[in-house]
DRENNULUM-548512 format. One record per residue (C-alpha): y, x, z; residue in one letter. Coordinates in steps of 0.2 Angstrom, whole numbers, plus 5000, padded with zeros to 4 digits. Layout:
YXZA;...
//
This chain:
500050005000X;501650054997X;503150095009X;503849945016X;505750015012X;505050014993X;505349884981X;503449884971X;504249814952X;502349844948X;501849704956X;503149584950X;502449444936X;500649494941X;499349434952X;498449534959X;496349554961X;495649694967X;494549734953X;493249844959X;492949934945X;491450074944X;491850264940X;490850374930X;491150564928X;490950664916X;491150824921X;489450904920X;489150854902X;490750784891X;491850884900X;490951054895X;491251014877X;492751094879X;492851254868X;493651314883X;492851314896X;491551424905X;489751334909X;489551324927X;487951404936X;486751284942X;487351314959X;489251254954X;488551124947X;487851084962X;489451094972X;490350994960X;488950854961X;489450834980X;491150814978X;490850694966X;489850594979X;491250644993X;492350554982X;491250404981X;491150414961X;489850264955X;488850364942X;488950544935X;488250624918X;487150774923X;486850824906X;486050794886X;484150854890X;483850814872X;484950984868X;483451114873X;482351194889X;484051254897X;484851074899X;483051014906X;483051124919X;484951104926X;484650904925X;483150914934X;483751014947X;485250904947X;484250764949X;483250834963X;484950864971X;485150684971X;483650644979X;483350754992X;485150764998X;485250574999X;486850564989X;487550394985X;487950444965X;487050384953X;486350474938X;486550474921X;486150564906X;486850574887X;485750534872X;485950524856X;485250354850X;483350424844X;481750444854X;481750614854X;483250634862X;482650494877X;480950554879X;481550714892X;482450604901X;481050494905X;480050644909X;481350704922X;481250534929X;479550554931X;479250684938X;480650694950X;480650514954X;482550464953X;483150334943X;484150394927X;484950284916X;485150334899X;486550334889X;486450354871X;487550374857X;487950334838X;489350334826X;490150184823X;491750204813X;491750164792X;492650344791X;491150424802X;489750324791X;490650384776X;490850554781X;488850584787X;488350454772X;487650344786X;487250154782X;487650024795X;485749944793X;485050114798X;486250144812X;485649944817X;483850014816X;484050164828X;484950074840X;483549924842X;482250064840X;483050194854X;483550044866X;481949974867X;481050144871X;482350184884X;481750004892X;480050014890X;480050164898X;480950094913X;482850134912X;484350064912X;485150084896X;486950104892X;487250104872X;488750194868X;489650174851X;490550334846X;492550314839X;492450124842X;494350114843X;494350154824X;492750054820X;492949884812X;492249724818X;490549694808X;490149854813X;490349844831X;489849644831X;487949734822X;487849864833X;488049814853X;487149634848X;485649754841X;485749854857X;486049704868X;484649614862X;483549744863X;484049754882X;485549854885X;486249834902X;487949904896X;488849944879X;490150064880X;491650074870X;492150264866X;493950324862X;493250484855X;494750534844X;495850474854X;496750354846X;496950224856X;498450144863X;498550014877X;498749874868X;497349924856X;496449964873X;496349794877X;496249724861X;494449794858X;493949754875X;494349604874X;493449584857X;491749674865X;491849544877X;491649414865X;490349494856X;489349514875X;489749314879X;488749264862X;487249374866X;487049274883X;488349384893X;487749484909X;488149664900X;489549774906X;490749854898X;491150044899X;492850134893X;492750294890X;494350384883X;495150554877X;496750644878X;497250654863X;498950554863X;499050574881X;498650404885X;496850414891X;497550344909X;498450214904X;497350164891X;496050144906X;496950044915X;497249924901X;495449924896X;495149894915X;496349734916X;495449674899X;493649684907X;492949834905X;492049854920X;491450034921X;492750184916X;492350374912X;493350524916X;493150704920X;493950834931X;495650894925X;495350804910X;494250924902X;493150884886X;493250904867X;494850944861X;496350914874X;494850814884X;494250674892X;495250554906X;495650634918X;494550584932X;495550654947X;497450564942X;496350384937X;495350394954X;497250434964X;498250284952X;496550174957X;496750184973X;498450164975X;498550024966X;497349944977X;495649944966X;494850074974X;494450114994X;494050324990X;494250425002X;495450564991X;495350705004X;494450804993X;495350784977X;496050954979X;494351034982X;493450934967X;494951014956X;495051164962X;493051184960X;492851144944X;494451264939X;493451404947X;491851354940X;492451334922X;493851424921X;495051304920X;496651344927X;497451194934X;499551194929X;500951214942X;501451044937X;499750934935X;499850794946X;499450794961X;498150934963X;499451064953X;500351184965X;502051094962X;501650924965X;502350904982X;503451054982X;505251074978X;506651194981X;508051074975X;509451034990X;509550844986X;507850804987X;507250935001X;508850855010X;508050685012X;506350735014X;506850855027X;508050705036X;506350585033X;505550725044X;506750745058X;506550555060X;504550585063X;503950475050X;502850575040X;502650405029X;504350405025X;504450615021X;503050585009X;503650415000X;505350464998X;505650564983X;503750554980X;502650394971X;500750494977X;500850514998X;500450685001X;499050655014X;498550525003X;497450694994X;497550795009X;499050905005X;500950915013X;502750905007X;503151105006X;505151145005X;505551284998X;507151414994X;507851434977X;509351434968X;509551254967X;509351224985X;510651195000X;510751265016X;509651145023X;508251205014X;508451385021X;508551285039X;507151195037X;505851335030X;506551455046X;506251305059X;504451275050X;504051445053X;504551465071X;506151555067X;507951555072X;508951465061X;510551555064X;512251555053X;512051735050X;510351715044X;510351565034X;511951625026X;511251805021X;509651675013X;510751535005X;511651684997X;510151774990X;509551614984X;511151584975X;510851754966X;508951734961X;508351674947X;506751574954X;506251504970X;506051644984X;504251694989X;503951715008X;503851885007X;505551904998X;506451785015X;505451885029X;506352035020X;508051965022X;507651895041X;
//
């Protein structure tokens, strides 16, 4: 909930229901299509699974065994992490849509004993059909043939059209009603260029939905979006409010190209619009993890987990967040010039010095540390601030005290 001394414009003209919507991450296995990134070891795979599950993420994609030996063996570990840690995630894994490609995953589930549902995947779009000189009746075929195997051999099957945001309506219309009918629990509309923008978001969603209702309904819908026009958030929350159930994202948006949703900043919006319950105190340690793990360095300014996000030097905005904090209201010194609370993720309003602060600044950052504050002392700072070109480091203040 917001601050009661804020005016929520958000909210006007709507009504709101809590949606509940499920979470899916992609970090594991869409997120290291990134040319990129670095593969994590098994063991970082590991520790990214758990924070996952800290973070109270429904579902996560632990890999494409249909890719080789190698995959095999860090899903199946995977999976055994699942199981013998007791988390609460779910698992997934990516297929494409042919036997082959689904018969390791039923083998993993066998043998370790954990439920996987299998998601596979097929071109959808008229320039992709074109392009891989594809016909719609045999895409129709290996959809109703893959589905039914994945069933038959006891999953849950989610059937995933690729680049359904540029696929026309026949197509779509042919393809889910083959994989519904041939007992699809959910269909998933893929962004996968890209090019999607809110209202189209919701236009397709809305138009799946219509397609689910004349096969019986009872199937849900996934969104799954990329970066490409840096809209994946929004268009995930439009695709949300249009009824799609289930939405994808990985860790600092990483993927193919630019990358997938960013699964950290849709958690955090989420939540504060009130539609999840997460616990986000290890937001910062999911990021942080998986920058470590693939190399990924996470930008100064990138919401919320970025080293700037709750820091400033500037003397306006320090002045009331420090005057928030002299009141001891922490609420108010983190809503004040700042839409995300800082504890909300585990992390505190920082005020620093730089050439675009006031003397307050210099007052505050002394006081924080323990130190006297004196006129002689905050002048000699305020001046080298004034003189520098960029914010002061702590080491460079201690050297003026």
């Amino acid at each position: 909930m917001p601050h009661p001394l804020i005016y929520d414009w958000n909210t006007v003209g709507t009504t709101f229901t809590p949606s509940g919507v499920l979470l899916d991450d992609e970090t594991l296995r869409d997120g290291l299509q990134s040319p990129s990134v670095e593969s994590p070891a098994i063991d970082e795979k590991i520790a990214i699974l758990h924070l996952i599950d800290k973070l109270g993420i429904d579902t996560a994609d632990i890999g494409l065994p249909g890719a080789g030996p190698h995959v095999v063996a860090d899903v199946e570990r995977l999976a055994c992490e699942i199981r013998d840690a007791k988390l609460n995630v779910r698992a997934n894994c990516a297929s494409r849509t042919v036997i082959a490609d689904i018969v390791p995953i039923a083998e993993i589930m066998q043998r370790t004993g954990l439920a996987i549902e299998c998601c596979t995947f097929i071109g959808s779009s008229p320039i992709r059909l074109y392009a891989e000189d594809w016909t719609i009746d045999r895409l129709v075929r290996l959809t109703t043939d893959a589905v039914a195997f994945a069933v038959k051999e006891g999953m849950d099957c989610m059937f995933v059209t690729e680049d359904t945001t540029r696929a026309d309506p026949d197509s779509l219309r042919a393809l889910y009603g083959a994989a519904i009918h041939a007992g699809a629990k959910r269909i998933c509309i893929a962004d996968t260029a890209g090019h999607a923008t809110p209202a189209g978001a919701r236009a397709v969603v809305r138009f799946v939905q219509s397609i689910v209702d004349e096969c019986g309904g009872g199937v849900g819908i996934d969104w799954h979006g990329h970066r490409d026009r840096d809209l994946a958030v929004e268009n995930s929350l439009a695709a949300m409010d249009a009824g799609a159930t289930r939405l994808h994202g990985a860790a600092l948006g990483i993927g193919e190209r630019v990358g997938n949703t960013p699964m950290d900043v849709l958690l955090a919006n989420l939540v504060l619009m009130g539609h999840r319950t997460s616990d986000l105190k290890h937001l910062a340690a999911y990021c942080e993890t998986v920058s470590a793990a693939c190399g990924v360095a996470i930008p100064q300014n990138y919401p919320i987990s970025g080293r700037d996000a709750f820091r400033t030097a500037t003397g306006v905005h320090a002045a009331a967040v420090i005057k928030a904090f002299k009141k001891n209201d922490l609420a108010l010194a983190d809503a004040v010039y700042s839409a995300v609370p800082a504890s909300l993720v585990g992390r505190e309003q920082i005020i620093e010095i730089g050439p675009m602060s006031g003397k307050s600044n210099v007052v505050y950052w002394l006081e924080k540390r323990g130190l006297e504050a004196s006129d002689e002392r905050v002048d000699k700072i305020f001046a080298a601030a004034k003189k520098a070109s960029t914010v002061l480091t702590e080491e460079e203040v201690r050297r003026l005290l």
